[in-house]
Backbone bond lengths (Angstrom), bond angles and torsions (degrees), N, CA, C in turn:
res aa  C-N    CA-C-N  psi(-1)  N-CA   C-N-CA  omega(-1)  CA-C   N-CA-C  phi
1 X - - - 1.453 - - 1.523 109.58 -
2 X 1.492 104.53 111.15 1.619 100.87 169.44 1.696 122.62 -84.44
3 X 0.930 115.92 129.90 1.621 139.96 164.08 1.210 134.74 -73.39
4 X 1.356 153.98 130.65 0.999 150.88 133.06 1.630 116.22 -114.94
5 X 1.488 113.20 114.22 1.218 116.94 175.09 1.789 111.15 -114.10
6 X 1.442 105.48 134.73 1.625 119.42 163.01 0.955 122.56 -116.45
7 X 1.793 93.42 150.79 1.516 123.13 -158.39 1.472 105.99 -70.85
8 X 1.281 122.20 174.41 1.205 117.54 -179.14 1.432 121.97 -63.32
9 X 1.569 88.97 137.53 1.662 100.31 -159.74 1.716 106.38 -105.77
10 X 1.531 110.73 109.32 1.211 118.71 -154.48 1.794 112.59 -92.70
11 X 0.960 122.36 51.32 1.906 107.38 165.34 1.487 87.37 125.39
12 X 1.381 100.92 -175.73 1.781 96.91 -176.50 1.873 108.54 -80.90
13 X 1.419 127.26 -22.91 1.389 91.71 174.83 1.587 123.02 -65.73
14 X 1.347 116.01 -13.33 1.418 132.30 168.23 1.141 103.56 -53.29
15 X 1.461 135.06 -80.34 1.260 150.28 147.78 1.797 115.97 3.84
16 X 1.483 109.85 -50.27 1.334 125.17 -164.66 1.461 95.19 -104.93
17 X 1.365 136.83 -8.31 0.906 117.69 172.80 1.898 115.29 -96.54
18 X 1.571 118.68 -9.76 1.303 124.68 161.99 1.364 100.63 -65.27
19 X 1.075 134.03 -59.93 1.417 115.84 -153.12 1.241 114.07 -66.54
20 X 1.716 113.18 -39.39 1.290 121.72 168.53 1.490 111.37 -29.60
21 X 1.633 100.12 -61.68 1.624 108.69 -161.10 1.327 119.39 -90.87
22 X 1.178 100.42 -8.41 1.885 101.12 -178.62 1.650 113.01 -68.97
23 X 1.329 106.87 -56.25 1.901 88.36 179.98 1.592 110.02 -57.47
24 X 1.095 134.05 -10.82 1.532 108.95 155.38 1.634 139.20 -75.95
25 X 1.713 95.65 -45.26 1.630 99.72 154.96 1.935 126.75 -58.78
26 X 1.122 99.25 -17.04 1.309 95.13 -179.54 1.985 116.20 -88.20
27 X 1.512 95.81 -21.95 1.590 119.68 163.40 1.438 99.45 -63.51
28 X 1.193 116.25 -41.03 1.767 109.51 -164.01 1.318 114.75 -98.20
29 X 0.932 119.76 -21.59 1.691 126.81 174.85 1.271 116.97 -129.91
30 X 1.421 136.96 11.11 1.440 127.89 176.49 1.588 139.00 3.40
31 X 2.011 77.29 59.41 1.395 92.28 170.10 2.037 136.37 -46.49
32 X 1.514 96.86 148.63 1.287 88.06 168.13 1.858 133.25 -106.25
33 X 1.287 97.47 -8.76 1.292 125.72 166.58 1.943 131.71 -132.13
34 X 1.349 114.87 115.40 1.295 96.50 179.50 1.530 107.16 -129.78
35 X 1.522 99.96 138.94 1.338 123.98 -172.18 1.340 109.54 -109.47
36 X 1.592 133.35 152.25 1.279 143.16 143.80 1.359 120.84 -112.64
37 X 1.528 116.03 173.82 1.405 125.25 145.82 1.128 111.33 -105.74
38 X 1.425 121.93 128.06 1.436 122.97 -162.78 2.083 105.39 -138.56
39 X 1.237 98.61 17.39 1.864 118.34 152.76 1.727 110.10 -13.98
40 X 1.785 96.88 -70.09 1.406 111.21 -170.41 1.970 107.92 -82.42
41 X 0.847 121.84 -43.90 1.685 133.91 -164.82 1.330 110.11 -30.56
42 X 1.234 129.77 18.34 1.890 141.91 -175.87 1.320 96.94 -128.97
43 X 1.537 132.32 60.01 1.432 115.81 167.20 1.536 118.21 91.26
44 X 1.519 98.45 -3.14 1.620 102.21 -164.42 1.526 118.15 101.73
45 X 1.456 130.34 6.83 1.036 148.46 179.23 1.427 136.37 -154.76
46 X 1.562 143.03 82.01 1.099 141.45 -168.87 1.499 113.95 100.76
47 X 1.424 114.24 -162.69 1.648 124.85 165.16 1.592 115.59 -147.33
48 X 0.775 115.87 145.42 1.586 125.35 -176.21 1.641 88.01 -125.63
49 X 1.710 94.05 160.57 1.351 128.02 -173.69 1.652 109.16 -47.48
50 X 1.385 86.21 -74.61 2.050 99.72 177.47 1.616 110.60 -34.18
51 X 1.614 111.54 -42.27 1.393 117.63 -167.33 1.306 100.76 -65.85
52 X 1.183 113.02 -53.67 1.706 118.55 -162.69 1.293 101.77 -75.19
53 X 1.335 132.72 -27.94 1.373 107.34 169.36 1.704 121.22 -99.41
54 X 1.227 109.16 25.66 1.422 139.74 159.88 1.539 104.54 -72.94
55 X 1.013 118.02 -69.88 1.509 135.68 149.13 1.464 117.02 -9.01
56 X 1.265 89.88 -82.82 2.371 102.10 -174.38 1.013 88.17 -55.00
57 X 1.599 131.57 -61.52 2.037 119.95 -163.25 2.062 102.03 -41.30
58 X 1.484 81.68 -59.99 1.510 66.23 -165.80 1.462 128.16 -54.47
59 X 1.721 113.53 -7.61 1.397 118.43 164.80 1.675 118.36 125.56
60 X 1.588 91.59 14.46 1.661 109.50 -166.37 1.880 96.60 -67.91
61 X 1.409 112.27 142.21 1.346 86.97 171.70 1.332 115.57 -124.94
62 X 1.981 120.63 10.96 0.958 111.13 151.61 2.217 91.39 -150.09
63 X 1.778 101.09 167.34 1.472 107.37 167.07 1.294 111.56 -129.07
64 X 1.486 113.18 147.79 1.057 116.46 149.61 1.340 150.37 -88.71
65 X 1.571 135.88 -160.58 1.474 93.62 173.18 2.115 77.19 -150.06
66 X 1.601 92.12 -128.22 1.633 99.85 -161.10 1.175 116.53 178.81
67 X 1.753 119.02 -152.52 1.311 99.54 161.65 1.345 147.46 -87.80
68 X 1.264 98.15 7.83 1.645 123.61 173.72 1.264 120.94 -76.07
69 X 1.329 115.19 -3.86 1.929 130.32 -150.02 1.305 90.87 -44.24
70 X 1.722 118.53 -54.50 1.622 123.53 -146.56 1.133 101.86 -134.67
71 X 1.936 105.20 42.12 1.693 110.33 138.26 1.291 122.57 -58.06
72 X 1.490 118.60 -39.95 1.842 94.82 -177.78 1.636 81.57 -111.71
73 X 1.309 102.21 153.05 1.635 124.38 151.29 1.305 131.72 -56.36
74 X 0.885 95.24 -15.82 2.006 104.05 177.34 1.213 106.76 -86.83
75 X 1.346 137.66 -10.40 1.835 141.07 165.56 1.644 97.85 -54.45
76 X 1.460 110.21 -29.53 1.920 97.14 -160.22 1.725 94.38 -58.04
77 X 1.193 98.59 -54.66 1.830 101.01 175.28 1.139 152.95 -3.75
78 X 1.652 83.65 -48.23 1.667 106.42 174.29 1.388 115.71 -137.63
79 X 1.128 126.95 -21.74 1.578 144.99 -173.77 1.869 95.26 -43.17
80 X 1.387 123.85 -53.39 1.539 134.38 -178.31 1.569 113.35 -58.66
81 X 0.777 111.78 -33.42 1.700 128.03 -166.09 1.398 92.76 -104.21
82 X 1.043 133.77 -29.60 1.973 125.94 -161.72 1.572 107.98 -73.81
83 X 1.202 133.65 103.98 1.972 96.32 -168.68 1.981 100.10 -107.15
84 X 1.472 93.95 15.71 1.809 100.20 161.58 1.203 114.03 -89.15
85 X 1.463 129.56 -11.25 1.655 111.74 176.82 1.349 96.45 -101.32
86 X 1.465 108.44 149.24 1.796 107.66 159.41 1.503 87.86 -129.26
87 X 1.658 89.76 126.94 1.832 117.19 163.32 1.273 82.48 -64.60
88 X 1.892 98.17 170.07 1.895 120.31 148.19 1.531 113.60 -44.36
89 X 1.022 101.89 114.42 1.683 104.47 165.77 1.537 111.87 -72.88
90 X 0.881 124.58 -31.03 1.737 120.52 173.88 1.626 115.76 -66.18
91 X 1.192 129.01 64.50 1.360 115.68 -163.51 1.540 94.11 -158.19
92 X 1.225 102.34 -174.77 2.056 110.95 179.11 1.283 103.49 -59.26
93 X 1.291 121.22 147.43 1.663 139.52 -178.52 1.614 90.49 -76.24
94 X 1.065 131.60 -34.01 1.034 140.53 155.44 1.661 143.21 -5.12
95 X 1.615 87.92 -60.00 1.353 129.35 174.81 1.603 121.95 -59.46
96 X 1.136 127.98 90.52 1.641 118.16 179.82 1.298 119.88 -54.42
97 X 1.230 124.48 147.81 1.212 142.89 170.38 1.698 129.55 134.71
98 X 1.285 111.39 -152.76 1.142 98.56 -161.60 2.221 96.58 -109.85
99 X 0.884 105.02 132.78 1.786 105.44 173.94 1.399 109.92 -79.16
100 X 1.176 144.15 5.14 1.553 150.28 176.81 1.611 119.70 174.66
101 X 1.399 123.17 144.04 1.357 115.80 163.61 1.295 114.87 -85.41
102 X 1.197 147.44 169.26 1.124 154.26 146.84 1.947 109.30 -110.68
103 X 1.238 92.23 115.28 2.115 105.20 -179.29 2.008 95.85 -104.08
104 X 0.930 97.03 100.78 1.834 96.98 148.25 1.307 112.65 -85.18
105 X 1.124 126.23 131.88 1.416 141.82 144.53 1.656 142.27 -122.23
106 X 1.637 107.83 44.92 0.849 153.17 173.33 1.743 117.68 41.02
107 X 1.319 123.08 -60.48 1.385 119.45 165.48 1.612 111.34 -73.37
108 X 1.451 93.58 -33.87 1.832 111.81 -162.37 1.643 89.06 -69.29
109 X 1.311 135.73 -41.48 1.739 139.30 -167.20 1.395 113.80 100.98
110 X 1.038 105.27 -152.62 1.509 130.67 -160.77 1.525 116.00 -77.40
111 X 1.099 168.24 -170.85 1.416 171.23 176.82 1.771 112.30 174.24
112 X 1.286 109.16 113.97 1.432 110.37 -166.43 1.710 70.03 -120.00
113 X 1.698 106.61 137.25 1.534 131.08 164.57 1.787 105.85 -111.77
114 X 1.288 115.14 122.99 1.507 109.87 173.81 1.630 96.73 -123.55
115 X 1.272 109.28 150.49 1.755 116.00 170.29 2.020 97.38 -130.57
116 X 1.368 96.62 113.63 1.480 87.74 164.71 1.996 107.99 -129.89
117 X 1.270 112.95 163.10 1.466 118.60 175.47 1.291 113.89 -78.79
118 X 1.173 102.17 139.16 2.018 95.57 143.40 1.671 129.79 -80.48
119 X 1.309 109.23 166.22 1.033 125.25 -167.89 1.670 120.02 -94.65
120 X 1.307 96.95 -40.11 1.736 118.29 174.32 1.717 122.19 -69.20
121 X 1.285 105.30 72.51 1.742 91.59 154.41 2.212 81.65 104.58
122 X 1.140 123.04 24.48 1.110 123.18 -177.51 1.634 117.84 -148.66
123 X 1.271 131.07 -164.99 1.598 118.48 -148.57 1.622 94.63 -86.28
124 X 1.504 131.49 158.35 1.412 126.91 178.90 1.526 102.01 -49.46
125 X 1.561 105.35 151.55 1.540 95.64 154.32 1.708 92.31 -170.59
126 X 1.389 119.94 -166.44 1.468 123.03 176.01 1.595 107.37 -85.72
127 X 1.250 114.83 158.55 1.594 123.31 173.33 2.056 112.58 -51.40
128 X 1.516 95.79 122.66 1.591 92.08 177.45 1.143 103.10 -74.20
129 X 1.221 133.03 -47.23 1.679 115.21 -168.49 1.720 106.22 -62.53
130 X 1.447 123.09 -20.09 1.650 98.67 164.25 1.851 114.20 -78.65
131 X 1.414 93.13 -28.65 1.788 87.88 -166.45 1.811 80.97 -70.27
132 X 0.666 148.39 -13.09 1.682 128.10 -177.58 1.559 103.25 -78.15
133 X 1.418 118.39 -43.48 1.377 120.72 -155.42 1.777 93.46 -71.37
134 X 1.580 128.51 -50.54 0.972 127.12 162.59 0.766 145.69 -46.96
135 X 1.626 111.17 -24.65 1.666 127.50 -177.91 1.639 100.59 -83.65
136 X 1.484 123.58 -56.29 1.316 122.76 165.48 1.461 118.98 -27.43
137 X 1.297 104.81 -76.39 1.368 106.70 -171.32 1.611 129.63 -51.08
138 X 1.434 101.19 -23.39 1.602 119.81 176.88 2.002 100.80 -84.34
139 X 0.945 113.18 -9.28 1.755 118.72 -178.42 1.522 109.54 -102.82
140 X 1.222 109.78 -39.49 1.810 110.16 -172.29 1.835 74.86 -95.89
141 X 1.041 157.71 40.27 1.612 139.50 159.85 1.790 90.63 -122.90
142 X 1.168 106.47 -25.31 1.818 95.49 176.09 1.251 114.11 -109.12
143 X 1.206 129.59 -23.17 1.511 142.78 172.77 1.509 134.71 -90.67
144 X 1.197 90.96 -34.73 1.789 118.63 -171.51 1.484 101.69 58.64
145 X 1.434 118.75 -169.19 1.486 108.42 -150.94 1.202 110.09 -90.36
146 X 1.409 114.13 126.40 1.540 145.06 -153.56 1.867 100.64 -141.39
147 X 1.745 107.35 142.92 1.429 106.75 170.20 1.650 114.09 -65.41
148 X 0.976 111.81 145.22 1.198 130.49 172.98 1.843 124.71 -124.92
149 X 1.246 106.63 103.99 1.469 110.28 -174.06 1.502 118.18 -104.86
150 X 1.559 126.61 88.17 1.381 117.26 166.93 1.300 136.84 -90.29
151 X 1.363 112.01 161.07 1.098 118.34 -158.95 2.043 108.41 -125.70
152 X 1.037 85.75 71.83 1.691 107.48 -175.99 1.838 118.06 -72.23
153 X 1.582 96.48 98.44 1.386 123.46 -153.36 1.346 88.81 -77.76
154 X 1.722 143.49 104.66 1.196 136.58 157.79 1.326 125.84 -139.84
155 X 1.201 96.78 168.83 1.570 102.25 172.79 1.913 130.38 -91.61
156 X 1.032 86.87 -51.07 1.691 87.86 175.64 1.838 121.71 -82.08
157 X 1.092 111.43 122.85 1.758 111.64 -166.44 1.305 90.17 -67.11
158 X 1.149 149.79 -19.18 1.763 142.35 -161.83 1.751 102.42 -76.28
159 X 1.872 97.19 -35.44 1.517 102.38 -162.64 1.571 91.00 -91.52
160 X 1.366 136.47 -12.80 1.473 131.06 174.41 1.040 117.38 -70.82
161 X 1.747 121.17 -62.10 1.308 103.99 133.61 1.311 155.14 37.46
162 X 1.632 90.34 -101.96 1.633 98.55 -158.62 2.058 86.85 -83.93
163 X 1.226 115.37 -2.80 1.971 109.83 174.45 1.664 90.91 -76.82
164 X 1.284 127.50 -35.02 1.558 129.16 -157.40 1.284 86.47 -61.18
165 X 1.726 122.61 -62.85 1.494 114.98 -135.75 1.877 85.28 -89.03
166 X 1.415 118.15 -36.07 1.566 101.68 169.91 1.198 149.64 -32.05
167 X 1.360 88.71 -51.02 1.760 111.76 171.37 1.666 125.02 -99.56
168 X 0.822 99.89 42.00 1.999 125.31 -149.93 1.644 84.23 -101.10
169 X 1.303 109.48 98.04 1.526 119.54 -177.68 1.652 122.61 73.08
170 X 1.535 118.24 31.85 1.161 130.97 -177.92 1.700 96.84 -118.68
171 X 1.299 115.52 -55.58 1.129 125.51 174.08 1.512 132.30 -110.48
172 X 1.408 144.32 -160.36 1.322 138.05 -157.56 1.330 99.13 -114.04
173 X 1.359 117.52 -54.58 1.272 126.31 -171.04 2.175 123.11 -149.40
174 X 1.310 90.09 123.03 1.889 81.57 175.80 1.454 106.25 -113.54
175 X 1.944 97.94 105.42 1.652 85.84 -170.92 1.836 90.65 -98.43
176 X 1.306 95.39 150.94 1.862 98.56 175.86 2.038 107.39 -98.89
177 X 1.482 102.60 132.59 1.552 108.88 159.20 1.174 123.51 -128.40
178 X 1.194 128.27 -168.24 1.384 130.44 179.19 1.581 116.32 110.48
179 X 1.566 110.72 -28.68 1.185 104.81 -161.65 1.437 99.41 -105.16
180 X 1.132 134.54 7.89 1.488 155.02 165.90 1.721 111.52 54.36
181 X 1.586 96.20 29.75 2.083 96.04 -169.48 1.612 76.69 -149.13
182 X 1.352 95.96 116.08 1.662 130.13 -168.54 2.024 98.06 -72.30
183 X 0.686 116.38 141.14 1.646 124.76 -174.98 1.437 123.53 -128.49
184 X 1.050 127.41 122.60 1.587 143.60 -169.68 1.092 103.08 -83.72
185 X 1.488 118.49 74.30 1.565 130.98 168.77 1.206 137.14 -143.22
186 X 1.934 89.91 10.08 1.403 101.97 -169.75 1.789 103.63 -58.64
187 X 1.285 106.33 174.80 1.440 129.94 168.56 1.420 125.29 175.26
188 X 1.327 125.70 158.89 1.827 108.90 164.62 1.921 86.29 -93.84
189 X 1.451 88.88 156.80 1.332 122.16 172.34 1.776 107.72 -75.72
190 X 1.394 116.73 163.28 1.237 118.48 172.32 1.332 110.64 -59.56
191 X 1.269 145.21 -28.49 1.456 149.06 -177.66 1.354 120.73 -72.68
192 X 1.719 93.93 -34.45 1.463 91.33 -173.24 1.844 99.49 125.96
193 X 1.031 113.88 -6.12 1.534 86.40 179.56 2.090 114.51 -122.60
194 X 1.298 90.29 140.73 1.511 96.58 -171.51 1.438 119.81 -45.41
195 X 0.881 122.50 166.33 1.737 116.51 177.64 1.641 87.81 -169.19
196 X 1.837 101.34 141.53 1.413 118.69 156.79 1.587 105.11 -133.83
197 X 1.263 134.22 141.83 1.783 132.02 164.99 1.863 96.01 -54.80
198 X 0.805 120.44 -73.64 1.681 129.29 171.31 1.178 132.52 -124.15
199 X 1.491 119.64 148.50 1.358 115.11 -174.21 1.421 104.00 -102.88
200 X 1.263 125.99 -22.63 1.434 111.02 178.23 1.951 112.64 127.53
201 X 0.881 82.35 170.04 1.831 87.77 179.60 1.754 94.14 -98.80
202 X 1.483 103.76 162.57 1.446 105.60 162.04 1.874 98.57 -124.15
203 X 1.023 127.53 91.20 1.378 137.14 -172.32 1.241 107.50 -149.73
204 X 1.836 103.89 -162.33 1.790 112.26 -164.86 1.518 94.14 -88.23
205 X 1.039 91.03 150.79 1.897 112.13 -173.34 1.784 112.65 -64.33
206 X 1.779 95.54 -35.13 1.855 97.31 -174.88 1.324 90.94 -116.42
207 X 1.381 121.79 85.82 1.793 146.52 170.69 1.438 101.84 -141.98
208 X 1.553 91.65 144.63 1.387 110.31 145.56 1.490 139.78 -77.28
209 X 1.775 116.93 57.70 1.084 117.91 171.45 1.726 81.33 103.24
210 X 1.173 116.53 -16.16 1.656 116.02 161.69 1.086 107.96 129.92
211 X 1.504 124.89 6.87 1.263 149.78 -168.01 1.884 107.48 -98.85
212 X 1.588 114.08 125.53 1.448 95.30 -176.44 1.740 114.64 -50.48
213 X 1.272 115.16 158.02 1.545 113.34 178.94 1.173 107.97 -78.47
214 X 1.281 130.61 -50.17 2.106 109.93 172.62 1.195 124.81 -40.83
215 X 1.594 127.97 -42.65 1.473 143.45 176.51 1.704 104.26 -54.84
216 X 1.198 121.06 -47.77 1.479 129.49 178.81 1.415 115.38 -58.87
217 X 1.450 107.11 -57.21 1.278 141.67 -175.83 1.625 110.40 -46.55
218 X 1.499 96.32 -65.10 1.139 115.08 160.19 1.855 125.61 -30.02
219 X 1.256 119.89 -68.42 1.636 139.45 158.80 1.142 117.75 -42.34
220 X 1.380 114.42 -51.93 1.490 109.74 -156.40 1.602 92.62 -98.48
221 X 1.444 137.25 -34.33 1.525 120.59 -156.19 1.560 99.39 -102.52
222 X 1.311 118.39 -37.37 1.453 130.71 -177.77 1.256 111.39 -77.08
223 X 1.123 113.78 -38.42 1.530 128.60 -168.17 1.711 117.76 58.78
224 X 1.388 93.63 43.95 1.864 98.11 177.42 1.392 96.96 -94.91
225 X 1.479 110.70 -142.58 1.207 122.43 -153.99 1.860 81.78 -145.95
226 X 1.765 91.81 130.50 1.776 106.49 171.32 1.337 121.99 -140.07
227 X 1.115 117.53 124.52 1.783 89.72 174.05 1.311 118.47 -83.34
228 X 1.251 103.01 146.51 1.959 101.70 -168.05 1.430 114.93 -72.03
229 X 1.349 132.56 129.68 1.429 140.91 -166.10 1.532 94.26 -104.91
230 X 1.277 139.12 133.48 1.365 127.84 149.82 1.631 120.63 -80.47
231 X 1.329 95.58 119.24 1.156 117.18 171.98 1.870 113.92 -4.41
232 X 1.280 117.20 158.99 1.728 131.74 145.85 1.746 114.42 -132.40
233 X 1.643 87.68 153.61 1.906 90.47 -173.42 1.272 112.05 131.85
234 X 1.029 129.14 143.31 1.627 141.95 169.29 1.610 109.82 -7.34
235 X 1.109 139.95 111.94 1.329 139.42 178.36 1.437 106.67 -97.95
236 X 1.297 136.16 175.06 1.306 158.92 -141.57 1.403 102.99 -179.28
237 X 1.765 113.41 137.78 1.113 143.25 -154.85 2.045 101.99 -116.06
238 X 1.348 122.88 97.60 0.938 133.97 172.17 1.425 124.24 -86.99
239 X 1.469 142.22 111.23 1.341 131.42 -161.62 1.454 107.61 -178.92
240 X 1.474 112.13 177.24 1.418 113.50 -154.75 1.765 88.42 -153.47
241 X 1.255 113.27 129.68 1.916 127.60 172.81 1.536 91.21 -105.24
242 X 1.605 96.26 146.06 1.457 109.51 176.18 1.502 96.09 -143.50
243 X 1.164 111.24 136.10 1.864 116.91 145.97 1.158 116.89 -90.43
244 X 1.397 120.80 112.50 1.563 117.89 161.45 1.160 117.32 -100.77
245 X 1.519 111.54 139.16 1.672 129.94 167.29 1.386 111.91 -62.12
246 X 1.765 114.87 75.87 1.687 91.96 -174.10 1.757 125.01 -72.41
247 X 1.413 115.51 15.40 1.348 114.33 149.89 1.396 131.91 -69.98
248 X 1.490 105.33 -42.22 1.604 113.90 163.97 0.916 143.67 -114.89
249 X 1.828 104.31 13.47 1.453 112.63 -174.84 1.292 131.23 83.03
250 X 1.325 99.35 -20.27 1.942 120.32 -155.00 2.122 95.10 -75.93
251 X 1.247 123.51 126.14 1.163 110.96 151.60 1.436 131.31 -66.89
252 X 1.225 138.70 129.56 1.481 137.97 -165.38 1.047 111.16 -119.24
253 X 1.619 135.52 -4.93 1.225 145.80 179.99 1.602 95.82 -164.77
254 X 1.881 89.48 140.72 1.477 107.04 -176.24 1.529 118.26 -163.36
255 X 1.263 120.38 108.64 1.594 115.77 -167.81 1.166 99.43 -150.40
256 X 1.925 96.16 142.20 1.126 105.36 -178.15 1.716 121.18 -105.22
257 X 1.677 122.32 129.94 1.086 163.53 -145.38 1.929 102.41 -99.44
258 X 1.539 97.92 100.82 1.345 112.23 159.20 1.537 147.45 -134.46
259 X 1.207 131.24 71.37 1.538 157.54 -125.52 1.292 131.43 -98.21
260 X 1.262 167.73 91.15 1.301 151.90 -157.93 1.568 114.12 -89.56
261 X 1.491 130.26 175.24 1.101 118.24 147.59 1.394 112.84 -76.68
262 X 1.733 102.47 -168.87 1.665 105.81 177.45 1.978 98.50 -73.69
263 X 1.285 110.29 178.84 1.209 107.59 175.99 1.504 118.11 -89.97
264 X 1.102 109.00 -4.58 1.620 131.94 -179.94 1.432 115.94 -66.64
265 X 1.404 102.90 -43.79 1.739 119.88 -173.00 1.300 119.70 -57.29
């Protein structure tokens, strides 16, 4: 089963920069499943309805999300009914939505999507390495063994990490987001399963993390108060292709994906 998953996709030049770039990645790797993180894709904050099914047109067949899930209020709407997004599963029982997608693609197999949080330096929630151990065991008891690709939204690379070497032949792939600055660390693990620290933002190229630079600038050097604008300008395509063995789960191919638009756009 081929893969292509993207990094968080920040506001509409994010947005405008998949479509741009997808009929070429899809020329080059003829994927069979494509995934995002789509956290930011509302302006730089959250997802709304229109967006996400902005998304499926273009052929997405599942999203993730983060700690932004229930920046706007209008997610309660649809978030219950959607069974292509999976929120963080580590969070209040509370919380609507879906704890994993499940993708069939019939010769290609099975596709298990998980989104869990970190714990370090990010919003409260329960321990991911238990919501994983639980989430597994509740997936291979209804599925039996099926790939599984998460997408472990954190902040600290120590705690990304230590999910890589955890889940190091449990699952297919632990790609890391959140931190929206793509990292040269991909590899497969001795077990077999892919790992990157981050995959990257999919936003404008001269941003702060995709954020205009005065608004940032503003916060961090002045230390006033800004509201964050998302960026405008040429965007760039952040992402990661995987082959999975859907007999064993094992990734066998794994590279990491960094793209511009044309300069025209």
């Amino acid at each position: 089963m081929k893969v292509l998953f993207f990094g968080d996709i920040v506001s509409q030049p994010g947005r405008r920069a998949i479509r741009n770039c997808l009929p070429d990645l899809k020329m080059r790797y003829s994927p069979d499943v494509l995934v995002a993180n789509a956290e930011n894709a509302a302006a730089g904050f959250g997802l709304t309805q229109p967006i996400a099914k902005e998304l499926f047109d273009m052929g997405f067949d599942a999203l993730t999300l983060g700690n932004h899930t229930y920046a706007r209020s209008e997610i309660f709407r649809f978030i219950e009914s959607e069974k292509r997004i999976a929120r963080p599963a580590n969070v209040s029982e509370s919380w609507p939505g879906m704890d994993f997608v499940r993708i069939v693609r019939g010769d290609s197999g099975t596709l298990i999507v998980l989104n869990l949080l970190g714990q370090v330096e990010m919003s409260p929630c329960d321990s991911p390495f238990a919501a994983a151990d639980r989430l597994l065991e509740s997936i291979r008891s209804q599925f039996g063994k099926v790939p599984v690709l998460l997408d472990f939204h954190a902040e600290a690379t120590s705690e990304k990490v230590a999910m890589g070497y955890y889940l190091d032949g449990r699952v297919s792939a632990v790609l890391g987001t959140h931190t929206h600055v793509q990292t040269a660390d991909e590899c497969i693990r001795e077990r077999g399963t892919a790992y990157i620290t981050d995959v990257g933002m999919t936003g404008v190229v001269d941003s702060i993390l995709g954020m205009a630079p005065d608004v940032s600038l503003r916060r961090l050097k002045d230390r006033l108060p800004a509201q964050y604008t998302a960026a405008a300008g040429r965007a760039m395509v952040n992402a990661v292709y995987l082959d999975i063995d859907r007999t064993t789960g094992k990734c066998i191919a794994f590279e990491r994906i960094r793209t511009f638009e044309p300069e025209s756009t």
